[in-house]
C-alpha positions in Angstrom: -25.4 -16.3 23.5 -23.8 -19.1 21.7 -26.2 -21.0 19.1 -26.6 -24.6 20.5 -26.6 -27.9 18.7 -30.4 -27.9 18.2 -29.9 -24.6 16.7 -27.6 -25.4 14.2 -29.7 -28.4 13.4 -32.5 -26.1 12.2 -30.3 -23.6 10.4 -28.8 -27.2 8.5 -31.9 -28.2 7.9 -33.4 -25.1 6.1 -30.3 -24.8 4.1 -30.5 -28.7 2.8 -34.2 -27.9 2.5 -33.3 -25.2 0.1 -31.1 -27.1 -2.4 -33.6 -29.7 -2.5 -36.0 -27.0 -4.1 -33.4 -25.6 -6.5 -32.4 -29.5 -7.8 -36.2 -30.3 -8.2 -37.0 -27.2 -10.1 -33.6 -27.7 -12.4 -35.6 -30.1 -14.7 -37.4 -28.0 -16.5 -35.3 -24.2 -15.5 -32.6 -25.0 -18.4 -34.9 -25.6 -21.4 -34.3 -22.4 -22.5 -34.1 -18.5 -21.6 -37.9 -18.2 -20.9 -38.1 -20.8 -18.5 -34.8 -20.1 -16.5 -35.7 -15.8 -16.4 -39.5 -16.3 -16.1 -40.2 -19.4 -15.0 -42.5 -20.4 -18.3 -45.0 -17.2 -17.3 -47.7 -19.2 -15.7 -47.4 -18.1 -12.3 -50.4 -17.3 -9.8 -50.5 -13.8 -8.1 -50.3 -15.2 -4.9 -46.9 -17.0 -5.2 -45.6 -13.9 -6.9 -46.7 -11.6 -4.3 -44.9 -13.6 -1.6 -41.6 -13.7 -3.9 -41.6 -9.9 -4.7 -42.1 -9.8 -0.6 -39.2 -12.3 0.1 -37.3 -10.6 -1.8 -37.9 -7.1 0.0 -37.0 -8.8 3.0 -33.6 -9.2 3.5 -31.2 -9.4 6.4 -30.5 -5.6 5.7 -34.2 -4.8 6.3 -35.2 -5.1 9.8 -31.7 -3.4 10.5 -32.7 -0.5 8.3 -35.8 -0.4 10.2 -34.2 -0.7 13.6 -31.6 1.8 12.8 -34.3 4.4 11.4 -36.7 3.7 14.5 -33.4 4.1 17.1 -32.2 7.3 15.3 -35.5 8.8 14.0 -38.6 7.1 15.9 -41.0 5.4 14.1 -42.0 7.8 11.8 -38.8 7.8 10.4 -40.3 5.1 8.4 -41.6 7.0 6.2 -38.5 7.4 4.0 -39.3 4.1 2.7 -43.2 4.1 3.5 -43.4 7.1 0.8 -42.8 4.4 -1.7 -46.2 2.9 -1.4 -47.2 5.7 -4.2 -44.5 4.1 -6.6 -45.9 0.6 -5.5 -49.4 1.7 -6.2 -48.9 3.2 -10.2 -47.3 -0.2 -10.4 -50.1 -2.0 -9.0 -53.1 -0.1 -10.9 -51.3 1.4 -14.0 -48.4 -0.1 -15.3 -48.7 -3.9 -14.3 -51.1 -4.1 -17.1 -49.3 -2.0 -19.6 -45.9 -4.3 -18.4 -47.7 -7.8 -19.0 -48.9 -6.8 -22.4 -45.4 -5.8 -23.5 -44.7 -8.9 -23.4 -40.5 -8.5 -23.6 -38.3 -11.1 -21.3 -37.0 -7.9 -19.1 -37.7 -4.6 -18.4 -34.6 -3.4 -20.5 -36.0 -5.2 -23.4 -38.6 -2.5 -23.2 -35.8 -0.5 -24.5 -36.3 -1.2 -27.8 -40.1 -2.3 -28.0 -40.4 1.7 -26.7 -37.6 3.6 -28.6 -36.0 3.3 -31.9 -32.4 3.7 -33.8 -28.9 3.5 -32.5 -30.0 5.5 -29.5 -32.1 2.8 -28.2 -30.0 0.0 -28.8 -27.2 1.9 -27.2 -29.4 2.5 -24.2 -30.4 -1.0 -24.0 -26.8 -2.6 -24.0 -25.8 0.4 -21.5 -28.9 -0.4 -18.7 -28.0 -3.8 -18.9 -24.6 -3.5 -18.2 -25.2 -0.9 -16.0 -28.3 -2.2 -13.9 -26.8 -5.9 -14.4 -23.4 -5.2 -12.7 -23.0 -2.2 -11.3 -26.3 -1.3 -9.7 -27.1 -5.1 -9.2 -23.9 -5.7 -7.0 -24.3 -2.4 -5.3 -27.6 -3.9 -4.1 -26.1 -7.1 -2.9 -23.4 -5.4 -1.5 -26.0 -3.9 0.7 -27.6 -7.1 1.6 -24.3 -9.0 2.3 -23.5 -6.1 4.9 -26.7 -6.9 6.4 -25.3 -11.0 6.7 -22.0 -10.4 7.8 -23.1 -8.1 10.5 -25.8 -11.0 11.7 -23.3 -13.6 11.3 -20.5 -12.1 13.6 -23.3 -11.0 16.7 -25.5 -14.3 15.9 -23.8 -17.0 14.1 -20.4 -16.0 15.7 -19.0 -16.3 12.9 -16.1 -13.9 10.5 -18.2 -12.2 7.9 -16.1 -13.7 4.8 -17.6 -17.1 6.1 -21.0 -16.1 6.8 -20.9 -15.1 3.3 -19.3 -18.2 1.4 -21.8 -20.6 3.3 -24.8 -18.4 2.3 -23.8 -17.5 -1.0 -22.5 -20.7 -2.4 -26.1 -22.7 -1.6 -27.7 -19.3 -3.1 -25.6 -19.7 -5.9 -26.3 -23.3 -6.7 -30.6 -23.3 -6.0 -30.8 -20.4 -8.2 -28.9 -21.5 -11.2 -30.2 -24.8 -11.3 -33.6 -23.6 -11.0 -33.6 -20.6 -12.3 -36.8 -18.0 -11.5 -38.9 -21.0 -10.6 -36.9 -22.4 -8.0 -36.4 -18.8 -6.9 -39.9 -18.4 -6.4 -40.4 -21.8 -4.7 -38.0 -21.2 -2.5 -39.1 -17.2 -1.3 -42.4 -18.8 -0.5 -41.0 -21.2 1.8 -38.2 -18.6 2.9 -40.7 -15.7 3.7 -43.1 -18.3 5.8 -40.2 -19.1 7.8 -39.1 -15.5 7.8 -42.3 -14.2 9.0 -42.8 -17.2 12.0 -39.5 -16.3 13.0 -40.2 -12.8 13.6 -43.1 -12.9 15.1 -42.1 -15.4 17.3 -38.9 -13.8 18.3 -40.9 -10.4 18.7 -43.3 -12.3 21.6 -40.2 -13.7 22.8 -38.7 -10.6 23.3 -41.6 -8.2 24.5 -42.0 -10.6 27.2 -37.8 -10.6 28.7 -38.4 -9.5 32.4 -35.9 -6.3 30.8 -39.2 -5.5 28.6 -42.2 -6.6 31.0 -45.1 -7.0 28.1 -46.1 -4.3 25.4 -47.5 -1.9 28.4 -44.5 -1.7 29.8 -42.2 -0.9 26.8 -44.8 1.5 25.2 -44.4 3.4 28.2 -40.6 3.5 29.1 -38.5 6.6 29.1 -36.2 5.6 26.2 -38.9 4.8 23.9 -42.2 7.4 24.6 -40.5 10.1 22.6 -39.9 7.3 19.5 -43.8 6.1 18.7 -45.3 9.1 16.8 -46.5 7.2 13.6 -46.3 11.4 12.2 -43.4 13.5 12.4 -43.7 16.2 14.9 -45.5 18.5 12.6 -44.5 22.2 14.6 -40.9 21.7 14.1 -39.9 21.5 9.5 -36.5 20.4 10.9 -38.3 16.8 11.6 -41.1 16.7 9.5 -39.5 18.0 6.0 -36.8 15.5 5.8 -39.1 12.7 7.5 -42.4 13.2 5.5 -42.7 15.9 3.1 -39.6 15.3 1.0 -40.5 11.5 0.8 -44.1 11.9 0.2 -43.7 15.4 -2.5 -40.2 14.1 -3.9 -38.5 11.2 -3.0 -41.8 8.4 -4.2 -41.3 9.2 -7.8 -37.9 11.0 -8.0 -35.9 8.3 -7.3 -34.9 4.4 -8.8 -34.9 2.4 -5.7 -34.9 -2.2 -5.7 -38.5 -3.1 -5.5 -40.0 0.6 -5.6 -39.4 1.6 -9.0 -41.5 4.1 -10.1 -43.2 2.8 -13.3 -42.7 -1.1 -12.1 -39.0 -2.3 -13.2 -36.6 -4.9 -11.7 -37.4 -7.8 -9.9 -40.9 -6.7 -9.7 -41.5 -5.9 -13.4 -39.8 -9.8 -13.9 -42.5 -11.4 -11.8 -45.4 -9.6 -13.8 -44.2 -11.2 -16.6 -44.2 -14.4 -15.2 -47.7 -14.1 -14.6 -50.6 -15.9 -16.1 -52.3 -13.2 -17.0 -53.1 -9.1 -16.4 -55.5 -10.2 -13.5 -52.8 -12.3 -11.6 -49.6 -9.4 -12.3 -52.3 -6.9 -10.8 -53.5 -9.4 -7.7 -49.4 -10.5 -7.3 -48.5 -6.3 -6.8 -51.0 -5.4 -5.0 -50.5 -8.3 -2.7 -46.9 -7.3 -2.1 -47.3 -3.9 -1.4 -50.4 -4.8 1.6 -47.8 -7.4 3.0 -44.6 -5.3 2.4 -46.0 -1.9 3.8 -48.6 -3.0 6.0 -48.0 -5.9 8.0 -44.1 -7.1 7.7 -42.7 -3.9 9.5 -44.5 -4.3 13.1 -42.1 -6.8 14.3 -39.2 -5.2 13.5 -41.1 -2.0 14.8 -41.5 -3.5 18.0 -37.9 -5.0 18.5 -36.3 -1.8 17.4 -38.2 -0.1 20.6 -37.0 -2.8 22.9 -33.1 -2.6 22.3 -33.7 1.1 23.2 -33.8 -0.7 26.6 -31.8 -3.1 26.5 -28.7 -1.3 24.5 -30.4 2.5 25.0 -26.5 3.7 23.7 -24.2 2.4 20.6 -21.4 1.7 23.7 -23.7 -0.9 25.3 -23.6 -2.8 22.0 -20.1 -2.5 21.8 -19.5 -3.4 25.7 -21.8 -6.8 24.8 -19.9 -7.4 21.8 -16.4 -6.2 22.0 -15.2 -8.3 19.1 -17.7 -6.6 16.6 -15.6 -4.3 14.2 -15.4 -0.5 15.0 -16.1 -0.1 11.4 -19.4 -2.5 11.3 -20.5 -0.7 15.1 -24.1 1.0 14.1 -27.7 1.6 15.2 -28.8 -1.0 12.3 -26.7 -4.1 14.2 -29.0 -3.5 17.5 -31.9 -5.7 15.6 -29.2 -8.9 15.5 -27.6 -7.9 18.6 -31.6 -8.2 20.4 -31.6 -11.8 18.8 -28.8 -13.6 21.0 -31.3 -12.6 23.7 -33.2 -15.6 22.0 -33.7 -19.1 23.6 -32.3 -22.4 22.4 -34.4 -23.7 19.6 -36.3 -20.4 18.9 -32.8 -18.3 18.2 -31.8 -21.2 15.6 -35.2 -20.4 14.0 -35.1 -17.1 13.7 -31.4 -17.4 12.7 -32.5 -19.7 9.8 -35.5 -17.1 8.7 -32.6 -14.2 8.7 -30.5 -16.9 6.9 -33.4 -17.1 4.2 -34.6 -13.7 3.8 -30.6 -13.0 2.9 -30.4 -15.8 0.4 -34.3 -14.7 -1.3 -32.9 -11.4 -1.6 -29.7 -12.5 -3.4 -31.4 -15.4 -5.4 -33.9 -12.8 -7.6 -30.6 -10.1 -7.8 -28.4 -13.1 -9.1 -31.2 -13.9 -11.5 -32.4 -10.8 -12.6 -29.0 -9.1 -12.9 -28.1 -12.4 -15.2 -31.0 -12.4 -17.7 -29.9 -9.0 -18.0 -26.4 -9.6 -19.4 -27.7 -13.0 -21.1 -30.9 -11.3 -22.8 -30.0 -7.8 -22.9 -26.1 -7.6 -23.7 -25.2 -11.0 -24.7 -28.1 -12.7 -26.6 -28.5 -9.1 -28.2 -24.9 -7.5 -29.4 -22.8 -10.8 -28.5 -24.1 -13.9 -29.6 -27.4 -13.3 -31.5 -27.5 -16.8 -32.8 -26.9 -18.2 -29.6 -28.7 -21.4 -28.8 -30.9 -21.8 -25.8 -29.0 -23.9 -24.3 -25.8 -21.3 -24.6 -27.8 -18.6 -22.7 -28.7 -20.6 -19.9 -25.3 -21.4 -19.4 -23.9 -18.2 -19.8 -26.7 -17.0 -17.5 -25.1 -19.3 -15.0 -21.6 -18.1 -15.1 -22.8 -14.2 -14.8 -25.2 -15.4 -11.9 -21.5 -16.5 -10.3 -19.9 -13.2 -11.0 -22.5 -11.4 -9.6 -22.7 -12.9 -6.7 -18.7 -12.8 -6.0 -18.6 -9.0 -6.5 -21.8 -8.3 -4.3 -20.1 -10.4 -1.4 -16.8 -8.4 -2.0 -18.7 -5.1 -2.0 -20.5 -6.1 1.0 -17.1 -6.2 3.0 -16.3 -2.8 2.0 -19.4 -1.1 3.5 -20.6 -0.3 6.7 -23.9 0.6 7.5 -27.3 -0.2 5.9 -27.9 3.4 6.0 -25.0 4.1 3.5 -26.1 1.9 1.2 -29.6 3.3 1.3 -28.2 6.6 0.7 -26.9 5.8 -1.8 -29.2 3.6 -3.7 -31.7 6.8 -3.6 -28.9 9.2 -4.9 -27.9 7.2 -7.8 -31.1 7.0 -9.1 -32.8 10.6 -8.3 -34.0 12.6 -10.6 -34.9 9.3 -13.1 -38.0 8.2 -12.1 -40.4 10.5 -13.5 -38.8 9.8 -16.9 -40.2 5.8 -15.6 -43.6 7.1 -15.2 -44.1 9.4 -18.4 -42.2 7.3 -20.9 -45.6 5.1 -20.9 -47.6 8.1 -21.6 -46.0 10.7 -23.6 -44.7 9.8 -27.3 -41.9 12.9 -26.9 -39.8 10.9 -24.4 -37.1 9.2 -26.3 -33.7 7.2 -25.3 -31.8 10.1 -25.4 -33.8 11.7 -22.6 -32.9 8.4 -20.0 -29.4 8.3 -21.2 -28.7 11.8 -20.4 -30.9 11.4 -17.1 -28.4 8.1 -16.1 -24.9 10.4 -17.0 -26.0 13.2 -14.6 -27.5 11.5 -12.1 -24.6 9.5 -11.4 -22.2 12.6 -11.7 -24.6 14.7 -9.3 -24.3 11.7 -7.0 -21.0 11.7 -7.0 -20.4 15.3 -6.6 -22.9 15.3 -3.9 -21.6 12.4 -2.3 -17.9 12.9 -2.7 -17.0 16.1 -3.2 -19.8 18.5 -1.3 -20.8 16.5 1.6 -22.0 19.3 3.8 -25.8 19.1 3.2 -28.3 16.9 4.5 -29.5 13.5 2.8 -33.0 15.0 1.8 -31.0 18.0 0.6 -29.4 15.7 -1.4 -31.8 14.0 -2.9 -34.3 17.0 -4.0 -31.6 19.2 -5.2 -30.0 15.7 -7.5 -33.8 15.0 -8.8 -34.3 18.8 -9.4 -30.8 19.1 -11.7 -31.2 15.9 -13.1 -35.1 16.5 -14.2 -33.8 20.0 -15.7 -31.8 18.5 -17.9 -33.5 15.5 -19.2 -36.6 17.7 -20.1 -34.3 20.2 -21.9 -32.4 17.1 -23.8 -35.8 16.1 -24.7 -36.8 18.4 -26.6 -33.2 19.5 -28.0 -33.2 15.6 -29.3 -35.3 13.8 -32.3 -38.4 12.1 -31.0 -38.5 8.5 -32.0 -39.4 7.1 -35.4 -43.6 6.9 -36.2 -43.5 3.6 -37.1 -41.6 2.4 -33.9 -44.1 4.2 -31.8 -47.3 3.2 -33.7 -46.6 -0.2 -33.1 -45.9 0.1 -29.6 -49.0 1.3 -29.0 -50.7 -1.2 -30.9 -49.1 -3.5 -28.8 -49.7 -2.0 -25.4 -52.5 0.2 -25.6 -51.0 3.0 -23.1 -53.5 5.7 -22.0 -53.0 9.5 -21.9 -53.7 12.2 -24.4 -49.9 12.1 -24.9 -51.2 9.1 -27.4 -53.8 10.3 -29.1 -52.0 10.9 -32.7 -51.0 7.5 -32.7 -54.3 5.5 -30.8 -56.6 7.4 -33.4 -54.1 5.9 -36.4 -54.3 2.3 -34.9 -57.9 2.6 -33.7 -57.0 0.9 -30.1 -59.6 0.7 -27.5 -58.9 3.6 -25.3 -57.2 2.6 -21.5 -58.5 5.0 -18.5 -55.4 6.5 -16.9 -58.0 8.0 -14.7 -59.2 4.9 -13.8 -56.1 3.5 -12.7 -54.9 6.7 -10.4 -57.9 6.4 -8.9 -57.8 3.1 -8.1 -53.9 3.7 -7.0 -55.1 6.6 -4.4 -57.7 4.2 -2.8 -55.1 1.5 -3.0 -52.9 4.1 -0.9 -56.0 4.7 1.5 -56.5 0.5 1.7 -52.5 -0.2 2.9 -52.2 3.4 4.8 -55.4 2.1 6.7 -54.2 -1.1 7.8 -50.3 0.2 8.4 -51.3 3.2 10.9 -54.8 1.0 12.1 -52.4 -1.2 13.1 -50.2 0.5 14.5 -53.1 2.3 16.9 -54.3 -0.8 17.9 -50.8 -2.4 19.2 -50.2 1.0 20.9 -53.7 0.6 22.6 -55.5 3.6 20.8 -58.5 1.0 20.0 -61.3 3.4 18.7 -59.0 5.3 16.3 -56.7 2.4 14.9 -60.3 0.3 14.0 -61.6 2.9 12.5 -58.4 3.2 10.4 -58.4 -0.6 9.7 -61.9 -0.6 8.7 -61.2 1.8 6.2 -58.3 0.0 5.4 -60.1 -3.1 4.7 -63.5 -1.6 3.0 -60.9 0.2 0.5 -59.1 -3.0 -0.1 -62.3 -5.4 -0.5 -63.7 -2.9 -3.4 -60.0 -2.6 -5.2 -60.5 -6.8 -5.1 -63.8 -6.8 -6.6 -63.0 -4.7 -9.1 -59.7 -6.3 -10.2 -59.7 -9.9 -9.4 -63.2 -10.8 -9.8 
């Protein structure tokens, strides 16, 4: 189906509506690097929470969904449901411990944390590293995601698809900066979220479909809804569950899920107002991104098993879609030209905005990474403000350029995701104890980067014949032997560095007891805050599977799930926000 003039209207419209934000915000974005990377840090948790969930929501994310639910049922959800634990130590632990930090970016960190050569080294590495490389992989990812919509939706060659999206991305966020960012993922992930839900109803209801009973019940998709692997057969349930949930969570360095907060996420806690709103903001995220986003896509993904049950009836509806860009993940846009006039330009505009949130926080985080990190730091360190916000600007261009061209190159969502997880496995337990045991030192992450990107590689390149999960425990496994031995093989970090970071941040743990009895800091429960992360995990695992139940008509179990759900969630909010 061809997208009519009303359509188009609508997709204008956002599009206009977006540079509109990006030109108001511009007046006070450039005063200087604070302003254009954290928007002045005197944000509210909820407008956070609805950026860090924009921003999760991309055009590559109800694809990945759809081509996980098509290939591995529902429950193969759990490869990225695992995360909640990651999101939860974020949430309860370290959102606190980031805010009081009080550095621009997470790589900053590097040397509040470390000291000597090593840790400047480290920090000039990451931000090269995590600025360009790992940054443009990420939007290479995302861009995938667009050109794919933009050939089956848009009917449009991917290369344009791209240069329309990007260059109003482009211009919003560097004349903005994090602020306009932020203004916009609000608006972006409201229109996101109307256009899914909308298009879902839409959809549930084609005579093809005949209602929710109907679908829940049809050949192609009864053997897809277990919310739980098929627990009698390890074939399923090892790769689906118990590698996510045992390894996977705190393993691997993955956008949005990083274990010990990092990333965008780490960059809107410190554009909070205080510890109370960067807790609120995280929390909110994880309920939204985990708990309630994923049902539509859920619920399409089972409906193109009837429509397009095979990848040949895709490619017998769309016979000019690339051989090379045919895949389970393009059945989610392919199920939109199924749309209506008016409705299929809205949900063509949401797609349209989750794509540009996505790329608006990489483009800005992966830039006040280079400016503050790289630039500000070993380049230019008497560099006016006005000079970083500039040069911010013209890395915010190169970014963007290379994640478009990456995006090209690739060809499933999948991939991408693979490889995201293999890059950074074996790393993120180093993210989780470097706030909590004084031994960890910079030598330990640089050695932990080197081999996990050579055990990617090798695993990745060179012996392929093993399966993803295989890959992924065996990498974190090699990677975490060595880092632990170069630990101890290396010099810890100087007393006086680590003396005043704790002053500073008060971390909890007995690995700081030398130095909290020195400084006589008031003592932090890590206790406390694991606690409170495994009843966070109980609130957002409630209302995911409640849910769940509910739409699949199992009413007594799924409300007793969300009631537990909620009741968890209502005491983790009087406790925190109150």
């Amino acid at each position: 189906m061809k997208l009519s003039t009303l359509d188009w209207t609508i997709i204008a419209a956002y599009l206009l509506l977006s540079l509109g934000i990006g030109v108001w915000a511009s007046k006070k974005a450039g005063k200087n690097k604070r302003s254009f990377f954290l928007a002045g840090r005197n944000m509210p948790w909820w407008l956070l929470g609805v950026s860090m969930v924009a921003t999760t929501f991309s055009t590559d994310t109800p694809n990945l969904v759809t081509d996980l639910v098509r290939q591995n049922g529902v429950s193969g959800n759990w490869v990225w449901w695992a995360f909640l634990l990651t999101g939860m130590l974020t949430v309860f632990v370290y959102s606190r411990l980031w805010h009081r930090s009080g550095v621009l970016t997470d790589i900053e960190f590097y040397e509040l944390r470390y000291s000597g050569k090593a840790a400047a080294f480290l920090r000039a590495f990451r931000a090269l590293y995590m600025g360009l490389i790992f940054n443009v992989l990420v939007m290479g990812a995302v861009s995938l995601a667009a050109i794919k919509f933009g050939e089956i939706v848009l009917g449009l060659p991917g290369w344009v698809t791209l240069t329309i999206a990007c260059s109003i991305t482009l211009v919003y966020s560097t004349l903005g900066g994090l602020r306009a960012v932020i203004l916009t993922d609000f608006f972006q992930f409201t229109l996101a979220m109307i256009g899914s839900l909308w298009g879902m109803n839409y959809i549930l209801h084609l005579p093809e479909i005949g209602g929710i009973h109907n679908l829940l019940r049809h050949s192609n998709v009864v053997d897809k809804l277990a919310l739980v692997p098929d627990l009698s057969n390890p074939d399923i349930w090892v790769p689906a569950l118990l590698i996510p949930l045992s390894v996977q969570w705190w393993a691997s360095y993955y956008p949005g899920s990083e274990p010990g907060g990092g990333g965008y996420i780490a960059q809107r806690m410190f554009s909070a107002k205080n510890e109370s709103h960067a807790v609120g903001a995280t929390y909110f995220f994880n309920l939204a991104h985990y708990a309630i986003r994923p049902w539509p896509w859920i619920l399409i993904a089972l409906s193109s098993l009837v429509i397009f049950p095979e990848l040949s009836d895709i490619q017998m509806a769309f016979p000019d879609l690339p051989a090379d860009k045919l895949g389970h993940d393009v059945a989610y846009p392919a199920m939109l030209t199924l749309l209506p006039s008016g409705l299929l330009g809205l949900v063509a505009a949401s797609l349209v905005a989750a794509f540009m949130s996505t790329m608006s926080t990489q483009v800005n985080l992966g830039a006040s990474y280079l400016v503050n990190d790289f630039y500000h730091r070993f380049i230019s360190t008497d560099a006016s403000e006005k000079e970083l916000v500039t040069v911010g600007r013209f890395f915010s261009m190169i970014s963007i350029v290379l994640g478009g061209g990456l995006g090209l190159l690739l060809t499933s969502a999948g991939q991408a995701f693979d490889l995201l997880l293999m890059l950074g496995a074996g790393t993120g337990l180093i993210y989780i104890l470097r706030w909590f045991w004084w031994r960890i030192n910079a030598y330990t992450e640089i050695v932990a980067m080197i081999s996990s990107l050579l055990i990617a590689i090798f695993f990745n390149f060179i012996y392929t014949d093993i399966e993803g999960w295989q890959k992924i425990t065996f990498g974190a496994l090699l990677t975490t032997v060595i880092w632990v031995v170069a630990t101890f093989l290396t010099p810890a970090d100087d007393k006086d560095t680590l003396r005043r970071f704790v002053k500073k941040v008060n971390p909890g743990g007995f690995g700081w007891n030398k130095y909290r009895g020195q400084e006589h800091c008031r003592p932090w429960s890590v206790f406390s805050g694991i606690l409170s992360m495994l009843l966070g995990c109980v609130s957002v695992y409630g209302i995911l599977l409640g849910t769940g139940q509910m739409i699949y008509g199992e009413i007594s179990s799924g409300g007793i799930l969300l009631v537990l759900g909620y009741m968890a969630g209502f005491r983790l909010k009087k406790k925190y926000m109150n």
